[in-house]
C-alpha positions as CSV (number, residue, x, y, z in Angstrom):
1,X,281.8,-0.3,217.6
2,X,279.7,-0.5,214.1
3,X,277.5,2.1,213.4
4,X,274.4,-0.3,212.8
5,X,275.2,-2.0,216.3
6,X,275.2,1.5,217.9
7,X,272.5,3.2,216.4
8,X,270.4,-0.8,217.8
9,X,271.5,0.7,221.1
10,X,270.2,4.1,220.9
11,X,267.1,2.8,219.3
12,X,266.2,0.4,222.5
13,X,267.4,3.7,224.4
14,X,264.3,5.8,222.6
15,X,266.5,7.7,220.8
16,X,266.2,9.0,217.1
17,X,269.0,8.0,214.4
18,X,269.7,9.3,210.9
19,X,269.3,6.9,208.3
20,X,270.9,7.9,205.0
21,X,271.0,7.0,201.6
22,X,271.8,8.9,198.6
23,X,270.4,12.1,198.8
24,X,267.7,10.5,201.6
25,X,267.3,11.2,205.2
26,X,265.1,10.5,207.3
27,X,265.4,10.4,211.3
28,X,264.2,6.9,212.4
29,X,263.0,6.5,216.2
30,X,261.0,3.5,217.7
31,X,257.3,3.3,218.1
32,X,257.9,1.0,221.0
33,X,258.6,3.3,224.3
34,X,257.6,6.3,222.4
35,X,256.7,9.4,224.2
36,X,253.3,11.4,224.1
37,X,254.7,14.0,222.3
38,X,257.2,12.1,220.2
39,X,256.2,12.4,216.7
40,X,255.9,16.2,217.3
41,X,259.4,16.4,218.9
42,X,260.3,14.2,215.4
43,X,259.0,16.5,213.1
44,X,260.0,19.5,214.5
45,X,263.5,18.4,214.0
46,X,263.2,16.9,211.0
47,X,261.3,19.8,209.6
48,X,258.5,17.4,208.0
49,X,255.5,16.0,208.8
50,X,256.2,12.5,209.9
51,X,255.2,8.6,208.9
52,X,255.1,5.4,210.1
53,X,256.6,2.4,208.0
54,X,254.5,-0.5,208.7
55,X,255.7,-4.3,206.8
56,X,253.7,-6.3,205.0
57,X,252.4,-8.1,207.8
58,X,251.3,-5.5,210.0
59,X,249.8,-4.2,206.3
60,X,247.7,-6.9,206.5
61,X,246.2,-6.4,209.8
62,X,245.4,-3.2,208.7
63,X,243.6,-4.7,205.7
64,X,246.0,-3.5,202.8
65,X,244.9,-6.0,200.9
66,X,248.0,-7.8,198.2
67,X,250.3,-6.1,200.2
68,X,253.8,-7.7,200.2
69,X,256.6,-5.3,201.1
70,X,256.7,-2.2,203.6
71,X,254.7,0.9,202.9
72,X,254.6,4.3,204.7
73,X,251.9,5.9,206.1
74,X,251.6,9.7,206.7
75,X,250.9,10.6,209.9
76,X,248.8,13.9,210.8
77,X,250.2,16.5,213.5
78,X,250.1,16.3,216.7
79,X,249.8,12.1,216.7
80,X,250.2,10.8,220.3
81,X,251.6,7.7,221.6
82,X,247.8,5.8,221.7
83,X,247.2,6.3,218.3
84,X,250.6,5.4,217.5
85,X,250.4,2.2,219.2
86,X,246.8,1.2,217.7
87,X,248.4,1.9,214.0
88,X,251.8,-0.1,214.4
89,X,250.7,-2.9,217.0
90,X,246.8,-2.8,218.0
91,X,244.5,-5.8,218.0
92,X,241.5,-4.4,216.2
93,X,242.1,-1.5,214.2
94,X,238.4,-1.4,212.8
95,X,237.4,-1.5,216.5
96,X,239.9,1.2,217.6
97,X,240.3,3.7,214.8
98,X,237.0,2.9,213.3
99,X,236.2,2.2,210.0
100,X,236.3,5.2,207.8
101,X,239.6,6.5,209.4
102,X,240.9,2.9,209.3
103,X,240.0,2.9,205.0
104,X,241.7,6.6,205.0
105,X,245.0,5.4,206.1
106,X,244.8,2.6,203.6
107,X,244.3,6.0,201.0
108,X,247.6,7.3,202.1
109,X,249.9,4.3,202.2
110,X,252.6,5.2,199.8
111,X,255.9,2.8,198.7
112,X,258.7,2.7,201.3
113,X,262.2,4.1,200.2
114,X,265.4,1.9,201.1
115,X,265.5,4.2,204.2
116,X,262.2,3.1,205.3
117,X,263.2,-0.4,204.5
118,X,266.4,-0.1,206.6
119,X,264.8,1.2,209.2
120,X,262.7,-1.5,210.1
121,X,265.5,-3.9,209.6
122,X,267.1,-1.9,212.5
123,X,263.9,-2.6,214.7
124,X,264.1,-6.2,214.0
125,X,267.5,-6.4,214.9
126,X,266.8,-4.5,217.7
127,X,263.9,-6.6,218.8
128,X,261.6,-4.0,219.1
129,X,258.1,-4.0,217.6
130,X,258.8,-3.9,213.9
131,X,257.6,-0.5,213.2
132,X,259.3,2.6,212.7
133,X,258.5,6.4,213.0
134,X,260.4,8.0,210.4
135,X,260.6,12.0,209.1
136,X,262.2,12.6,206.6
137,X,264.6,16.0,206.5
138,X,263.8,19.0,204.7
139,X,266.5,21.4,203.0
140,X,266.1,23.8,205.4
141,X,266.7,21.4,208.7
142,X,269.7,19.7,206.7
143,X,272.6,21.9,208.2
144,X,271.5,21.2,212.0
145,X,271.2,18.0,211.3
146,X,274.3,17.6,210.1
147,X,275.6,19.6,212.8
148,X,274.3,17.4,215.4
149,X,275.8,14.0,213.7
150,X,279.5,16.1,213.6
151,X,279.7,16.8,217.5
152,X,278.1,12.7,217.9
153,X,274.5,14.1,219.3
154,X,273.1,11.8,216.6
155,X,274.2,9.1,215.1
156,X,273.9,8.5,211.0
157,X,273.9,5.2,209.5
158,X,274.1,4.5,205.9
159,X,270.6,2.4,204.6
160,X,272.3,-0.4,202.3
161,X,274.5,-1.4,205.7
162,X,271.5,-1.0,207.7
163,X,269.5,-3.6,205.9
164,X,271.9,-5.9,206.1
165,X,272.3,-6.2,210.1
166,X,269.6,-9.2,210.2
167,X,272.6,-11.0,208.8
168,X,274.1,-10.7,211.8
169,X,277.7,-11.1,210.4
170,X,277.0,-14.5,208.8
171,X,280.7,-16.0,208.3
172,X,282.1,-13.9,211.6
173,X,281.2,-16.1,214.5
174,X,283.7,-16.2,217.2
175,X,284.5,-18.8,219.0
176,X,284.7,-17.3,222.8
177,X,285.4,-19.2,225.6
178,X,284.7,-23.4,226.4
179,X,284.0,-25.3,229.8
180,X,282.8,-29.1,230.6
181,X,279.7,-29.0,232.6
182,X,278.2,-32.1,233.4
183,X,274.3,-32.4,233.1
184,X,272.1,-34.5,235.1
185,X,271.1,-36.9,231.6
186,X,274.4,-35.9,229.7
187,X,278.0,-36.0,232.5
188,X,279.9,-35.7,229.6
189,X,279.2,-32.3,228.2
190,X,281.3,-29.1,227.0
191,X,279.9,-26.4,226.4
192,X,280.9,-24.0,223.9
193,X,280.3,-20.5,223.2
194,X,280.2,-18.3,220.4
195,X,279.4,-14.4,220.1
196,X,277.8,-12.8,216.6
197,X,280.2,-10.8,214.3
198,X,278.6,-7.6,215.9
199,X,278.8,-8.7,219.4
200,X,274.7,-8.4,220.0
201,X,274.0,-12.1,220.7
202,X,275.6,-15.3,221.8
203,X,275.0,-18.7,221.7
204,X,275.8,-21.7,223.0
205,X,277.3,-25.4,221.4
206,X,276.8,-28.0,223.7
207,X,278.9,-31.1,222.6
208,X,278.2,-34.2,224.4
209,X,280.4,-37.3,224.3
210,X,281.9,-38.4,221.0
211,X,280.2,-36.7,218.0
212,X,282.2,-37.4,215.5
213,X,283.0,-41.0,216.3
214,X,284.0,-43.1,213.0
215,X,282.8,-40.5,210.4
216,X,278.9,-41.4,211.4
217,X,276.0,-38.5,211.2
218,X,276.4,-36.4,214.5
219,X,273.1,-36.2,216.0
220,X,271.8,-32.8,216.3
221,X,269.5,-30.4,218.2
222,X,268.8,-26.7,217.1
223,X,267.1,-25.5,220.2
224,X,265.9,-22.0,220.1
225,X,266.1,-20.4,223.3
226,X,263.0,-20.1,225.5
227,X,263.6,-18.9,229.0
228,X,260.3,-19.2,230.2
229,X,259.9,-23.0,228.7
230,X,263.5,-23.9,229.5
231,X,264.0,-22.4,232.8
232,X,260.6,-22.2,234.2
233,X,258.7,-25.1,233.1
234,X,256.0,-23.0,230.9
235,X,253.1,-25.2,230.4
236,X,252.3,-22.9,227.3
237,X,254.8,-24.7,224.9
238,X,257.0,-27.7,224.9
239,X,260.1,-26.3,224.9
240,X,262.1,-27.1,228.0
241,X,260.9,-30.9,227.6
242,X,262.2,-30.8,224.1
243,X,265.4,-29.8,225.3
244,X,265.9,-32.0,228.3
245,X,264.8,-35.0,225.7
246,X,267.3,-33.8,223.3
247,X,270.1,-33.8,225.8
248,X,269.2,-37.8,226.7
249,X,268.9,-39.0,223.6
250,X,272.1,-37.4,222.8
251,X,273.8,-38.8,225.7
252,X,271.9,-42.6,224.6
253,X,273.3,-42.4,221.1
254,X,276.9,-42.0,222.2
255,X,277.4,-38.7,221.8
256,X,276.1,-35.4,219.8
257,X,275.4,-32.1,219.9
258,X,273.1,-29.3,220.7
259,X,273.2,-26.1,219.4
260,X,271.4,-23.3,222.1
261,X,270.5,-20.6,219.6
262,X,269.5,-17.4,221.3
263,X,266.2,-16.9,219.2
264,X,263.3,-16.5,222.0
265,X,260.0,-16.4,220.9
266,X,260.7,-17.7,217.3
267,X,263.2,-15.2,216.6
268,X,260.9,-12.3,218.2
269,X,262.7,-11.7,221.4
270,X,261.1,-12.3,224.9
271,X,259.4,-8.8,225.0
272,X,257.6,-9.7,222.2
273,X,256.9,-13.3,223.3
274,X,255.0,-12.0,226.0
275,X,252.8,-9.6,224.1
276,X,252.3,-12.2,222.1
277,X,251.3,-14.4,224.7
278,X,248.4,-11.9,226.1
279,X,247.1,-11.8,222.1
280,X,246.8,-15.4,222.7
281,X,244.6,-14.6,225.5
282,X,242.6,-12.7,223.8
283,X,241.9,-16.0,221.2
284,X,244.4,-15.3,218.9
285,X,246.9,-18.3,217.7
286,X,250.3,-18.1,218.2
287,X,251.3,-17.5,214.5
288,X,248.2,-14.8,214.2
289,X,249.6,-13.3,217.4
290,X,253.1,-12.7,215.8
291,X,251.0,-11.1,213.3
292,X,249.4,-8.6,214.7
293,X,252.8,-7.5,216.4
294,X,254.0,-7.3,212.9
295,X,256.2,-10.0,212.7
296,X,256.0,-13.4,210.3
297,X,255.3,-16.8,211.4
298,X,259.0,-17.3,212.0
299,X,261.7,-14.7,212.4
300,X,264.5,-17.3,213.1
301,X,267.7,-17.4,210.6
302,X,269.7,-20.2,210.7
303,X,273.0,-19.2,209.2
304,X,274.7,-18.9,212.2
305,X,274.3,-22.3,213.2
306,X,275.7,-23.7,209.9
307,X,278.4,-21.2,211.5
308,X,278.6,-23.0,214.6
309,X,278.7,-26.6,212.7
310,X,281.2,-25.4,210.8
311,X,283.7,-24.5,213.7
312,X,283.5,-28.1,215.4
313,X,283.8,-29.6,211.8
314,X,280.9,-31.0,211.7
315,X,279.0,-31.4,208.1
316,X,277.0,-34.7,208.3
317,X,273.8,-34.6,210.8
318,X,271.1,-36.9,212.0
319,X,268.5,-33.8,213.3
320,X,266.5,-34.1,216.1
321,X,263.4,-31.9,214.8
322,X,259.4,-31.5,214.1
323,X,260.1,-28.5,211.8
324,X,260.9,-29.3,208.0
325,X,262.5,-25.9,208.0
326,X,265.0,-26.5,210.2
327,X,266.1,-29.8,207.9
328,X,265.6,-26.7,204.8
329,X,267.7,-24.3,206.4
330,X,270.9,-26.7,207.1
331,X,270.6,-28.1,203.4
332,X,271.0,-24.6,202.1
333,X,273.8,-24.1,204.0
334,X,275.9,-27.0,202.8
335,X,274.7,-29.6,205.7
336,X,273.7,-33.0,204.9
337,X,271.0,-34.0,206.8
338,X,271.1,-38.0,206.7
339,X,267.9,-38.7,208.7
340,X,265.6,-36.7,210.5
341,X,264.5,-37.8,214.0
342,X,261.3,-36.4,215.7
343,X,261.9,-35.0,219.5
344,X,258.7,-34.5,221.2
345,X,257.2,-32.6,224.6
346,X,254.1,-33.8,226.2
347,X,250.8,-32.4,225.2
348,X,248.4,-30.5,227.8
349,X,245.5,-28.2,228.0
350,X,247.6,-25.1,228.3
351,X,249.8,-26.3,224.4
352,X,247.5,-27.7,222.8
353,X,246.4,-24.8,220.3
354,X,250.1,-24.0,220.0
355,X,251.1,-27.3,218.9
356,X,248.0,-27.3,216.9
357,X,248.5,-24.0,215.3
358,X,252.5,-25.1,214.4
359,X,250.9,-28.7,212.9
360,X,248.3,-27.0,210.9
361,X,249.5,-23.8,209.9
362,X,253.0,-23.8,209.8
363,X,253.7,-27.5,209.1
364,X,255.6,-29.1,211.6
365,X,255.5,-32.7,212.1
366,X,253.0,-33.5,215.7
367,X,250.8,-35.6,214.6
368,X,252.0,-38.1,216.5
369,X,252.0,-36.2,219.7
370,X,248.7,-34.4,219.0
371,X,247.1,-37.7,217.8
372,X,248.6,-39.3,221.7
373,X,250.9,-41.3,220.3
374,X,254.5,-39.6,220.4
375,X,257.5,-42.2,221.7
376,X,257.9,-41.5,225.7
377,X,262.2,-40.1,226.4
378,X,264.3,-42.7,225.5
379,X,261.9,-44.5,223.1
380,X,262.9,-45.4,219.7
């Protein structure tokens, strides 16, 4: 196994990995999960006062005005797992921290190093909250340091390779294993699946009929993965309709496919989702929610779906999406997207400020089923 895919285990485990680069070193361990006495234990074996690298987004919530990459912030002795929490994921800082400790910690940002920066790709990868506690090792803590990495206690991962795990292996998709299933609006259905390069997530091709009948565009779905839509029936988004309607009109057009991308919550993971969702509570909007937690308004990469197309040999596409990134994202990666077809849910007092909040703010294409007049399934 990779390092970087073992040090994303021990960091969902809560425990602390050396991050190296050059003459760097800091120990990283998560904010999420983190014990009382954490940042103590950190230091102490770091032999250095400890920070927390915060990204531009959570930067913003803190109001570090202009900020646009990740910054740490010193933390002072002793910081326990509350205060840790307001800094790196709280609502209201001004409210928690109050506002002259809240404009002191915007004193003592200082630039991240490439370690800092790798180890908050790590938490993304990891889908933990996109934080990291970081210490950096003094001279004198160097040798038990290293001593712990040489009999495996801790695990050291070199930055540059770090950073690069959000990748996920673009270009190393493995085709799995295949099965038909049939499905209630689509009998004739195989599914397909395919495993990342470093073996952390899988997802799913679903070819129905006959996509690539006489050289036409294959219609196409990119369906992020949303359990509690999908498999539930949230009433909070319009998810699962989207994909039952994708399936149909699929199955009407003579044949297609739909990629199942496992992306929950916009790329945030299901953990996430859910905190999210209480933010939302609270009167937040779904992008501002993301926000708070530290993340942008989208944290989805589409790479490994050109990936996918490119194993079932498929390079022309009618897509089946509101999202003009989506249509972006498969340009860029040598797709042509002939035509663009909209796939709609059904609007309801629970989705209604998320589909309004995705129209407005992040520019995907409802107006039709915000404004009532969307196309019923199977409508042209």
């Amino acid at each position: 196994m990779h390092q970087v895919e073992r040090a994303i285990f021990d960091l969902r485990r809560g425990l602390p990995v050396l991050v190296v680069a050059d003459d760097t070193a800091v120990l990283v361990q998560a904010v999420e999960g983190a014990a009382e006495a954490t940042a103590t234990r950190l230091a102490a074996q770091a032999g250095a006062t400890p920070a927390l690298v915060l990204g531009h987004q959570r930067l913003a919530i803190l109001g570090a005005a202009g900020a646009t990459q990740a910054a740490r912030l010193p933390l002072v002795p002793g910081i326990g797992r509350q205060r840790l929490a307001e800094l790196a994921f709280g609502v209201s800082p001004e409210d928690t921290l109050g506002p002259a400790d809240l404009a002191q910690c915007r004193r003592s940002l200082e630039p991240a190093h490439a370690v800092d920066r790798a180890a908050l790709a790590l938490m993304r990868r990891a889908l933990l909250i996109p934080s990291a506690l970081v210490a950096r090792v003094s001279e004198a803590r160097r040798g038990d340091i290293a001593a712990l990495v040489e009999e495996g206690t801790l695990l050291a991962v070199g930055a540059e390779q770090a950073e690069r795990c959000l990748d996920g292996g673009v270009g190393m998709l493995k085709r799995v294993s295949e099965a038909r299933i049939p499905l209630v609006d689509a009998l004739d259905a195989h599914f397909i699946l395919f495993r990342e390069g470093d073996g952390l997530r899988e997802h799913v091709a679903v070819v129905i009929g006959d996509p690539g009948r006489a050289g036409a565009a294959v219609p196409l779905r990119l369906h992020s993965a949303c359990l509690t839509g999908d498999l539930f029936g949230s009433l909070r988004c319009d998810c699962g309709e989207q994909l039952r309607n994708a399936v149909a009109d699929i199955d009407a057009l003579g044949g297609g496919v739909l990629l199942y991308l496992a992306q929950e919550g916009r790329g945030i993971g299901l953990a996430n989702k859910l905190r999210a969702y209480t933010l939302q509570d609270s009167g937040l909007d779904t992008l501002d929610a993301d926000q708070v937690l530290g993340f942008g308004e989208d944290e989805r990469r589409y790479a490994v779906a050109v990936d996918m197309l490119d194993s079932l040999g498929i390079r022309r596409v009618q897509l089946m999406t509101n999202n003009p990134g989506k249509v972006s994202a498969l340009i860029e990666g040598g797709i042509e997207v002939v035509e663009r077809q909209a796939l709609y849910g059904s609007l309801n007092a629970h989705n209604r400020r998320y589909l309004s909040a995705k129209s407005e703010r992040a520019g995907h294409l409802l107006d039709a089923v915000l404004n009532g007049d969307a196309p019923g399934p199977g409508d042209p």
